[in-house]
C-alpha positions in Angstrom: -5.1 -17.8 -13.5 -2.5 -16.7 -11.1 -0.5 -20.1 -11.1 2.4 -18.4 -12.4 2.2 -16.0 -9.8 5.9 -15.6 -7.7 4.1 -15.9 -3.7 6.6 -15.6 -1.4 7.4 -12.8 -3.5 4.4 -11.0 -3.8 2.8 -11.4 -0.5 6.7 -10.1 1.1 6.6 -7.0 -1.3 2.8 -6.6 -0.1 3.8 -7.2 3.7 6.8 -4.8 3.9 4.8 -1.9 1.6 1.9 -2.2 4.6 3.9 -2.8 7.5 6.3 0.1 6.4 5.5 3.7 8.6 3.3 5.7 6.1 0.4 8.4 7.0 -2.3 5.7 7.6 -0.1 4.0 10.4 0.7 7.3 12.4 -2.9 8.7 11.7 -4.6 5.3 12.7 -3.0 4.9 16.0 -2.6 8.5 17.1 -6.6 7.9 16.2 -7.1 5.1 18.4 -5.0 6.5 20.8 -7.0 9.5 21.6 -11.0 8.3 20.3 -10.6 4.6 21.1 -11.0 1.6 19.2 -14.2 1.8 17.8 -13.2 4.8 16.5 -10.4 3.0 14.9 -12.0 0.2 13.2 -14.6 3.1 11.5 -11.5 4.7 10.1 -10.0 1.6 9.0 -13.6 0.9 6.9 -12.9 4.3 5.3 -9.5 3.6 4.6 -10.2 0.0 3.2 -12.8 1.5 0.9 -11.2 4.1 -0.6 -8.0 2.0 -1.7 -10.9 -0.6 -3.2 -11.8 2.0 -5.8 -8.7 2.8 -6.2 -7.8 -0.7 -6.9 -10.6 -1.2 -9.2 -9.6 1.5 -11.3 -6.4 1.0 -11.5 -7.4 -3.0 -12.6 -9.5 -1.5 -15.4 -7.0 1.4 -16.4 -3.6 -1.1 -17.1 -5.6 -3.9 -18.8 -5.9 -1.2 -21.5 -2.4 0.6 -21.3 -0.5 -3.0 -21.1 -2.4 -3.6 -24.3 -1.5 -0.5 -26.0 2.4 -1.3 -26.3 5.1 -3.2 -24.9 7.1 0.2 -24.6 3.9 1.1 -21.8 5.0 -2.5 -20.5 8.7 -1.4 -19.8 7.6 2.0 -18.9 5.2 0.7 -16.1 8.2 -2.0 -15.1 10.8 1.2 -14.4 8.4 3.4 -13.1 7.6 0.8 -10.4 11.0 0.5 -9.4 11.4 4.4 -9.3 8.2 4.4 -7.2 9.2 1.9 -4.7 12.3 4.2 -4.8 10.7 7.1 -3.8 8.3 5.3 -1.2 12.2 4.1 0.6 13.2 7.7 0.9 9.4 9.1 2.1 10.3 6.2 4.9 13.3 7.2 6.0 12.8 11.1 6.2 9.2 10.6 7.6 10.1 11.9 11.2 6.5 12.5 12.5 3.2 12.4 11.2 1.5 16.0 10.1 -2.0 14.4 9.9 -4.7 16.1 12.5 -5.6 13.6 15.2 -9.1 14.5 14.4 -12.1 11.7 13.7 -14.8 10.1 16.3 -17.3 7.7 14.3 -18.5 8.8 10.8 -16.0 11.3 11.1 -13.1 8.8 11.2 -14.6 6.7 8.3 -15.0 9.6 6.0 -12.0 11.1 6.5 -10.2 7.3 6.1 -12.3 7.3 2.7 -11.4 10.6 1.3 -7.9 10.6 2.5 -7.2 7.3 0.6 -9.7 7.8 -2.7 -7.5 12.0 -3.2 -4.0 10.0 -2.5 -2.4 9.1 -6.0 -0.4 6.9 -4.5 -2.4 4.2 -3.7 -3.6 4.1 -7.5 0.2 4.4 -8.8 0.9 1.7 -6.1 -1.4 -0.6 -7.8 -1.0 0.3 -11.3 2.8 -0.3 -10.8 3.6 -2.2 -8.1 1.3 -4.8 -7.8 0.4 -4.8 -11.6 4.3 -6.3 -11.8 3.1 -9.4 -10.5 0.2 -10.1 -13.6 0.9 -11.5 -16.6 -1.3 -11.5 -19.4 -0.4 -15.1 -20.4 -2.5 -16.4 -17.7 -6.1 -14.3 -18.4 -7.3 -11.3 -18.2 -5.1 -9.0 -17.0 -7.5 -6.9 -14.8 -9.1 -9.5 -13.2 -5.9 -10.5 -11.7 -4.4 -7.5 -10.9 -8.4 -7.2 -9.0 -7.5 -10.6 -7.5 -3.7 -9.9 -6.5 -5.0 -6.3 -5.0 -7.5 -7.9 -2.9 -5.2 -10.0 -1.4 -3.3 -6.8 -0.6 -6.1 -5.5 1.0 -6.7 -8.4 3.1 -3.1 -7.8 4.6 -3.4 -4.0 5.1 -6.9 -4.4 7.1 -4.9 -6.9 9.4 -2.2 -4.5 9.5 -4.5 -1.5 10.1 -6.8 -3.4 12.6 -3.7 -4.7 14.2 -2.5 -0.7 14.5 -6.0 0.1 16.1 -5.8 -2.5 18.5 -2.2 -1.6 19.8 -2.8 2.3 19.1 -5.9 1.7 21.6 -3.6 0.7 24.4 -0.1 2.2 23.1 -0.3 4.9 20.7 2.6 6.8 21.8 4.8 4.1 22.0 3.7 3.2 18.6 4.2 6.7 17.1 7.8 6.6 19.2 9.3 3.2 17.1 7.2 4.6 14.2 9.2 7.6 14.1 12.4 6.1 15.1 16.0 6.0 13.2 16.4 2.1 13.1 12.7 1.4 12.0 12.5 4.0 9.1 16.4 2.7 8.0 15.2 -0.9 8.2 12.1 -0.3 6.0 13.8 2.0 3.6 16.3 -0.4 2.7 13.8 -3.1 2.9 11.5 -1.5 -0.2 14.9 -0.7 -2.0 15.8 -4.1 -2.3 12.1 -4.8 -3.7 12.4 -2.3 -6.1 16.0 -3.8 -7.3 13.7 -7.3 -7.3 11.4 -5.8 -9.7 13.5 -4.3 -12.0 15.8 -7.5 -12.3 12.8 -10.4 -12.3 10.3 -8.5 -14.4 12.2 -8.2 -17.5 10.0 -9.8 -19.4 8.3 -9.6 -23.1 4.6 -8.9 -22.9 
């Protein structure tokens, strides 16, 4: 079902969206820093659950709009490109997280969960992003874009866990190179070349 699928592609589009500074990354380590690693790991649960209904819904939600109209297909198409866009600028002017350092336990989970199942970004980001990699050629669209998004969520809880584990021992440091000029350049003009990607290699006729 996903034999077509472009890997290196997808799993370097999934690998810079994760590994690119974002709210989860400052909150997780400033987290971790301050409550320890347990603590960490519990918001990292939350976290992970939240963007799996998230996923799920948006898997369910674009097997119907794809089918609606190939005009919703090119509409998607652009609008992923405009959102990986936007999330380019968001990581270049994010000088400093805002998020309270504020979560011990059941605290952190919940607060992983309903930070990640209220933020429309992680549904837009699979509707749009990783929707570009499914096409309906090969099966049912929703069960793949389910498939591809699990694999995405296997990369962000090593990426998360990863932050945990460093934030335990280093969260300032973290926070400091998070925060910094040549990391948010890099990673902005890393997810604009992914959105120039999309728009050129997803041109096709659904």
């Amino acid at each position: 079902m996903l034999g077509q699928v472009d890997w290196p592609a997808f799993l370097i589009a999934m690998a810079v969206v994760e590994l690119t500074p974002g709210p989860n990354m400052g909150w997780l380590a400033a987290l971790s820093a301050r409550s320890g690693r347990r603590a960490g790991l519990m918001a990292v649960a939350g976290v992970t659950l939240g963007l799996l209904v998230q996923l799920v819904a948006a898997a369910t939600g674009l097997s119907t709009l794809l089918a609606a109209s190939p005009i919703v297909y090119e509409s998607l198409r652009w609008a992923g490109v405009a959102f990986m866009l936007y999330l380019a600028w968001e990581a270049y002017s994010d000088a400093g997280s805002a998020s309270a350092v504020r979560g011990d336990g059941r605290a952190g989970f919940y607060r992983g969960l309903v930070a990640n199942l209220l933020n429309p970004k992680a549904l837009v980001f699979y509707l749009l992003v990783v929707g570009q990699f499914a096409d309906p050629a090969q099966g049912a669209i929703w069960i793949q874009i389910l498939l591809l998004g699990l694999i995405h969520l296997a990369l962000a809880i090593l990426v998360h866990v990863g932050i945990v584990l460093i934030g335990a021992r280093l969260g300032a440091v973290l926070e400091n190179w998070r925060t910094s000029l040549p990391a948010r350049l890099g990673f902005a003009i890393a997810l604009v070349g992914i959105a120039i990607w999309i728009g050129i290699s997803t041109g096709r006729t659904h």
